[in-house]
N, C-alpha and C positions, 0 to 999 in steps of 0.2 A: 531215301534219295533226296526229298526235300530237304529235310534236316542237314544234308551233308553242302545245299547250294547256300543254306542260310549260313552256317557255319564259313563259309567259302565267302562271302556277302559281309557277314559282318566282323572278320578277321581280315577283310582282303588286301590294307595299309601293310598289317604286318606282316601277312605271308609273303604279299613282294617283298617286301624288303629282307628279308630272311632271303630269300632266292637272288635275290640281286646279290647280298651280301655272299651267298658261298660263288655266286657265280666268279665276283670277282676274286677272292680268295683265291678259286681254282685259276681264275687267268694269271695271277701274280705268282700262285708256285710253279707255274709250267713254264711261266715265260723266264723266269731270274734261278738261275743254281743255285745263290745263295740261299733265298727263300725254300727253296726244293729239300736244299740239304737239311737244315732245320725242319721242316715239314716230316722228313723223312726221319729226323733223329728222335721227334715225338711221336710219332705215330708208333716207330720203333717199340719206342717205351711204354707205351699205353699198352698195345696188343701183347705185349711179352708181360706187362701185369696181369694180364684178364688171362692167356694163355695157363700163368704160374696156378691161375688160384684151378681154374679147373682141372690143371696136372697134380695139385695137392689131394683133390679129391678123390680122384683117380688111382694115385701113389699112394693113398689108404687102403684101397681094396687090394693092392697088390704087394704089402708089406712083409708076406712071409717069403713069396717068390723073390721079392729081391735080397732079402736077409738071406736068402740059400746064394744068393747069385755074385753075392758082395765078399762071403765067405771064402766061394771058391776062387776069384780072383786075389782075393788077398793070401792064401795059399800059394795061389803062383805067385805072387809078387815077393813073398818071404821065402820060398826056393830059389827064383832067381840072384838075388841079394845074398841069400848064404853061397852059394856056389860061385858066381861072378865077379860079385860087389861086395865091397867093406859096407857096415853100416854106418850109415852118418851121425854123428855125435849131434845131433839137431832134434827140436821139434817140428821140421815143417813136415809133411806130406810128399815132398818132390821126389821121385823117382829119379836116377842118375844114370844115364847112359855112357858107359867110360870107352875111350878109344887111346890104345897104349902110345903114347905119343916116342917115349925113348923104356930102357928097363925100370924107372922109378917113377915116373911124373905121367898123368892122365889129364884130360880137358873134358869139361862137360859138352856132349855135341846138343841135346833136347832137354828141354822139361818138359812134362809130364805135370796136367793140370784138370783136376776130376772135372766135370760139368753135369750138369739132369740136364734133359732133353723135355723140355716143355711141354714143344710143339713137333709134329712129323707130318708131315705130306706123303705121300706115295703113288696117289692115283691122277695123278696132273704132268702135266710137260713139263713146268718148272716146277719140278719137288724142292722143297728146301726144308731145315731142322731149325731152330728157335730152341739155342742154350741160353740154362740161367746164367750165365758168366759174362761179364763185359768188361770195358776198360778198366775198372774199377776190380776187377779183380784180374788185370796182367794178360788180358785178351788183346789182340789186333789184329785186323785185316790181314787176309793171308796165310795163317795159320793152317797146319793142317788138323784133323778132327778122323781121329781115331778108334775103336772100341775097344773094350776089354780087351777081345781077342788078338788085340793087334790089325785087325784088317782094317782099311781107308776108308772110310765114313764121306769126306769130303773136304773144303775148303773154306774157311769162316770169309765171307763177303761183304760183311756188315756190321758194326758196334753201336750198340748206344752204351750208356753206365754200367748196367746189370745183365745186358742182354747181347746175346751174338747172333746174326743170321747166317745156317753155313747152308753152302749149295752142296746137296747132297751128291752120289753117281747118279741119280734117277733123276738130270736134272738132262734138259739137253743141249745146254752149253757144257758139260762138262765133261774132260776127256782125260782119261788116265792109261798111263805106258807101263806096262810091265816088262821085265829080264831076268833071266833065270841069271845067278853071278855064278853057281857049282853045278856045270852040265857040260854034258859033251860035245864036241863041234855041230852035230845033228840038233842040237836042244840049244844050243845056244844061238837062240833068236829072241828080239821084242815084241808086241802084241800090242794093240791098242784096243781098247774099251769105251764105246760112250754109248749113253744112251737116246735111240731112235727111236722115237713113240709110234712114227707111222710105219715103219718095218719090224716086222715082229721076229723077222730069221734069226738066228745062232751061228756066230763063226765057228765052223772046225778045228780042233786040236789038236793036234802034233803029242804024241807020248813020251811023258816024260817020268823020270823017276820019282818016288814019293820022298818027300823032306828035301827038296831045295831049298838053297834060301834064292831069295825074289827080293828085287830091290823096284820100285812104284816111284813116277814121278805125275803130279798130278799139271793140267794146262786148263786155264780158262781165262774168259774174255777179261774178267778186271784184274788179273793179277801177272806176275812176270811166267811167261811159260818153263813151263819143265821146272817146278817149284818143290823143292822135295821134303815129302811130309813122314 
């Protein structure tokens, strides 16, 4: 304890000053957006560096599970493509989602853009994901974020260069609509979904038949509602 007053004693110029200095820091990003945004756009990028390296570490112990898990999705991706889809005379990656516009001519509606998942939250109010994907690689705000399986992940909220922050369902601002679009007038109803940390109940469900398809429109507070991902 001595030790820690003298310490405190004969530092004590520069430890105010260090305190004084973040103090006002923190008074100039709270009080100016512009500074916030900036503030925000590094911090961003800092914790999605530190995030990557320890998701690399990670990503080593789990190389064989994902080389099983990469296989079987790329199995589905080359059934769908034979059966559907022409294959594209291209090197890129994109995946093509065609909608017949007349009997010859198609539009592309999505791209389809891989991402790793850094970072994951799941036990907090505001869960969010940290992908390594950012402007720099054709990310923006609003995006919707998908999985393998096709089901809704969430909504990207956030970009730095290399890095996206999406709010995941297990966030509680976040609220998604489902519709059955092939059911019968009893079945054809919408459902909403969000998630309530402080109520732990389960809505009821109505039976429905198996392999509908379900079309998802995701709404939250910084993006235009009913946003279809």
């Amino acid at each position: 304890m001595r030790n820690i007053f003298l310490f405190i004693r004969r530092y004590f110029n520069l430890l105010l000053f260090l305190f004084l200095q973040g103090f006002s820091i923190y008074l100039i990003v709270h009080n100016s957006r512009y500074h916030n945004a900036i503030f925000g756009s590094i911090t961003n990028q800092l914790t999605g560096k530190v995030n990557e390296q320890f998701s690399r570490v990670e990503y080593y112990f789990q190389l064989k599970k994902t080389n099983d898990s990469l296989v079987k999705a790329n199995a589905k991706l080359y059934n769908k493509l034979k059966a559907d889809f022409e294959l594209p005379d291209t090197t890129s990656n994109i995946f093509v989602d065609s909608l017949k516009v007349d009997s010859i001519e198609t539009y592309r509606k999505y791209n389809y853009y891989p991402a790793k998942v850094v970072y994951n939250s799941v036990a907090a109010q505001n869960n969010y994901l940290v992908l390594s994907r950012g402007t720099a690689q054709q990310v923006r705000s609003g995006m919707g974020v998908i999985d393998p399986n096709g089901s809704v992940v969430g909504v990207v909220t956030d970009v730095s260069k290399d890095f996206a922050v999406v709010m995941s369902l297990l966030h509680k601002d976040s609220h998604i609509e489902g519709m059955l679009l092939k059911a019968t007038r009893k079945q054809a109803h919408s459902a909403g979904m969000a998630w309530r940390p402080i109520s732990l109940t389960f809505p009821g469900y109505r039976k429905v038949r198996k392999w509908l398809w379900e079309t998802a429109s995701y709404q939250v507070a910084t993006v235009p509602a009913y946003q279809k991902v």
